[in-house]
C-alpha positions as CSV (number, residue, x, y, z in Angstrom):
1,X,-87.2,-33.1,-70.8
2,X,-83.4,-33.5,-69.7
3,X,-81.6,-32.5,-66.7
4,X,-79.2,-29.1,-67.1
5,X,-76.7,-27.8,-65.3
6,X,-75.8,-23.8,-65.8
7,X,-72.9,-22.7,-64.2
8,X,-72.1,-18.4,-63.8
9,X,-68.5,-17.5,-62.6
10,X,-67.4,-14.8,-59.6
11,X,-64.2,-12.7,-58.6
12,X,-63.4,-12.2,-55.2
13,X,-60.4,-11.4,-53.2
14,X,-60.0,-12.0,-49.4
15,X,-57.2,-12.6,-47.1
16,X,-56.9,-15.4,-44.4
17,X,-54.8,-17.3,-42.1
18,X,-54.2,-20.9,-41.2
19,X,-53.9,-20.6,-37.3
20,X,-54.3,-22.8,-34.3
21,X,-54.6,-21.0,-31.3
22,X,-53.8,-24.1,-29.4
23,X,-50.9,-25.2,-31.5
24,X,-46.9,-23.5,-31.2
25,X,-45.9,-20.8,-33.6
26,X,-43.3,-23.8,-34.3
27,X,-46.3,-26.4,-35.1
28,X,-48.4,-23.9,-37.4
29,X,-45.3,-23.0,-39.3
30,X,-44.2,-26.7,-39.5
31,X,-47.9,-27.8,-40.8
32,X,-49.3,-24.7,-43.2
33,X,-45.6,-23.3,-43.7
34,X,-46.1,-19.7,-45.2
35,X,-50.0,-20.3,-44.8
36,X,-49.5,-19.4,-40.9
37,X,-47.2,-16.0,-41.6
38,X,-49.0,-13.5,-38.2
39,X,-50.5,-11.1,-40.9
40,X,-51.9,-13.7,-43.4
41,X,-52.0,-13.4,-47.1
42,X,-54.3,-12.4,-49.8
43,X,-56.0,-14.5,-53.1
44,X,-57.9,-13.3,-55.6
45,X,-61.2,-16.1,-55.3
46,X,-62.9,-17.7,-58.6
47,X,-66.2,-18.8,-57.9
48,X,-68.3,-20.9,-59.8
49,X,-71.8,-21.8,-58.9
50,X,-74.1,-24.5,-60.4
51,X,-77.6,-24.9,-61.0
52,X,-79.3,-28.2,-62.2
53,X,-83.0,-29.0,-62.9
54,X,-85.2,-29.1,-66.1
55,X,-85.8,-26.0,-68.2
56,X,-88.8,-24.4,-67.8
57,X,-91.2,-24.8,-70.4
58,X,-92.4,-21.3,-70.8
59,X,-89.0,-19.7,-70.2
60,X,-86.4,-22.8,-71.4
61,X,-84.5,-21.5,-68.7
62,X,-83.2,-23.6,-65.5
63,X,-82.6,-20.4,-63.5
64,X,-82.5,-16.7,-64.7
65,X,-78.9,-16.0,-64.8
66,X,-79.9,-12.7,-63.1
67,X,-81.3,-14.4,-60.3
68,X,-78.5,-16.3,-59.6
69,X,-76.0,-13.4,-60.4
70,X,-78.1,-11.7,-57.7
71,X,-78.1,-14.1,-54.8
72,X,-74.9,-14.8,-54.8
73,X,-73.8,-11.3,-55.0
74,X,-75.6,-11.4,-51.8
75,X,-73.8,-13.6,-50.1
76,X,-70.1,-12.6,-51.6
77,X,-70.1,-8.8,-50.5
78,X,-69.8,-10.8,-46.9
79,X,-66.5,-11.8,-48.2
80,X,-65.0,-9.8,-50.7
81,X,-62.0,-7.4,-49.7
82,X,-62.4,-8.8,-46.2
83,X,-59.7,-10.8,-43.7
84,X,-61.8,-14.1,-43.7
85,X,-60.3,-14.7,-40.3
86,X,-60.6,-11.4,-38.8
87,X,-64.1,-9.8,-40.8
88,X,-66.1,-12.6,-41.1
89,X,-67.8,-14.8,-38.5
90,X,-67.2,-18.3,-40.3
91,X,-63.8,-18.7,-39.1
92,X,-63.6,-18.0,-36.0
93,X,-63.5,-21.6,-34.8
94,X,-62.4,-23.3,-38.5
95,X,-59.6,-22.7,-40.0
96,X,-60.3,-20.9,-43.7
97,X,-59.0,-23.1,-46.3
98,X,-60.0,-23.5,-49.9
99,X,-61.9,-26.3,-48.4
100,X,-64.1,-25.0,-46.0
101,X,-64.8,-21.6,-47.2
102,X,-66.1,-23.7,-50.4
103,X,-68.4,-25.8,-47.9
104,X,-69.3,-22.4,-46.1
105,X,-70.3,-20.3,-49.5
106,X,-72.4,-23.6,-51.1
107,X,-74.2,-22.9,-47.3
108,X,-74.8,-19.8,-48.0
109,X,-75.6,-19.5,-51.7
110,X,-78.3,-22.6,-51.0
111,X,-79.8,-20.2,-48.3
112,X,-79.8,-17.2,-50.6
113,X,-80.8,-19.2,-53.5
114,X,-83.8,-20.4,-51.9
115,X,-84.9,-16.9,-49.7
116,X,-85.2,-15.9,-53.3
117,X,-88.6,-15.0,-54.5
118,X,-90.2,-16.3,-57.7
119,X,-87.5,-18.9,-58.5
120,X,-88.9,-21.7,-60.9
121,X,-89.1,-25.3,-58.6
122,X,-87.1,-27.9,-59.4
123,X,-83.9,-26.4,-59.0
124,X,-80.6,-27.8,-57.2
125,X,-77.5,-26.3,-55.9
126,X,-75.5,-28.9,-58.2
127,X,-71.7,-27.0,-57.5
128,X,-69.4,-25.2,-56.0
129,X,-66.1,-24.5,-57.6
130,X,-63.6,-22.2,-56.0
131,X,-60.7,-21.2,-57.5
132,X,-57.6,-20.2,-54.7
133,X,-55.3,-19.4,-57.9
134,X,-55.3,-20.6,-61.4
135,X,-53.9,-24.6,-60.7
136,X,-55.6,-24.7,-57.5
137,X,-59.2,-25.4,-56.9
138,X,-61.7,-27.5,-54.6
139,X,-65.0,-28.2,-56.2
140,X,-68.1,-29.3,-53.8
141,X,-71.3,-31.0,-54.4
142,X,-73.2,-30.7,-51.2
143,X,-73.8,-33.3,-48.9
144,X,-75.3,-36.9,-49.9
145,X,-77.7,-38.6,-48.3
């Protein structure tokens, strides 16, 4: 058998900031320029989530796309339509980049993913890709040993 990776796409839209508390209005304006405006800004989020492993032989399938449509539904209604800064409890001591709400959702689609009943084994979180706009994106693979 050989490795595959399926990948299902997600919309999303949030608003955050790029704040330091400890920093000057001066020094957050100088560093994330509009980024650190006091009422934030909106995006409308792409996500794309990976699963690798083998095919199962009874199914041929990695992971039932419903499955994975399911869990990380789960974990995106945290997020959707919310002030990541503000609604969520992620942020409140990192500031919510493309970056780190990518590290955060791989988190927590790896949880959800695996709290899942009746999942075949041999299954990997393989990606996260999340799109901030259409030219703008930071992919993650996990962390490596």
């Amino acid at each position: 058998m050989s490795n595959v990776t399926i990948s299902r796409r997600f919309d999303f839209s949030a608003s955050h900031r790029y704040y330091r508390e400890e920093w000057s209005e001066e020094e957050n304006t100088r560093v994330f320029g509009l980024c650190a405006l006091p009422n934030g800004h909106g995006h409308n989020y792409t996500l794309e989530v990976s699963v690798s492993g083998e095919p199962d032989p009874d199914t041929g399938m990695v992971m039932n796309l419903v499955d994975l449509r399911g869990a990380v539904e789960s974990v995106l209604v945290r997020f959707d339509h919310k002030h990541l800064n503000l609604d969520t409890p992620y942020f409140s001591e990192r500031i919510p980049t493309t970056e780190n709400l990518a590290t955060v959702l791989w988190d927590e689609v790896a949880a959800a993913l695996a709290a899942r009943p009746g999942l075949p084994s041999g299954w990997r979180l393989a990606r996260v890709r999340l799109h901030e706009t259409d030219d703008l994106f930071v992919e993650y693979f996990g962390e490596t040993a």
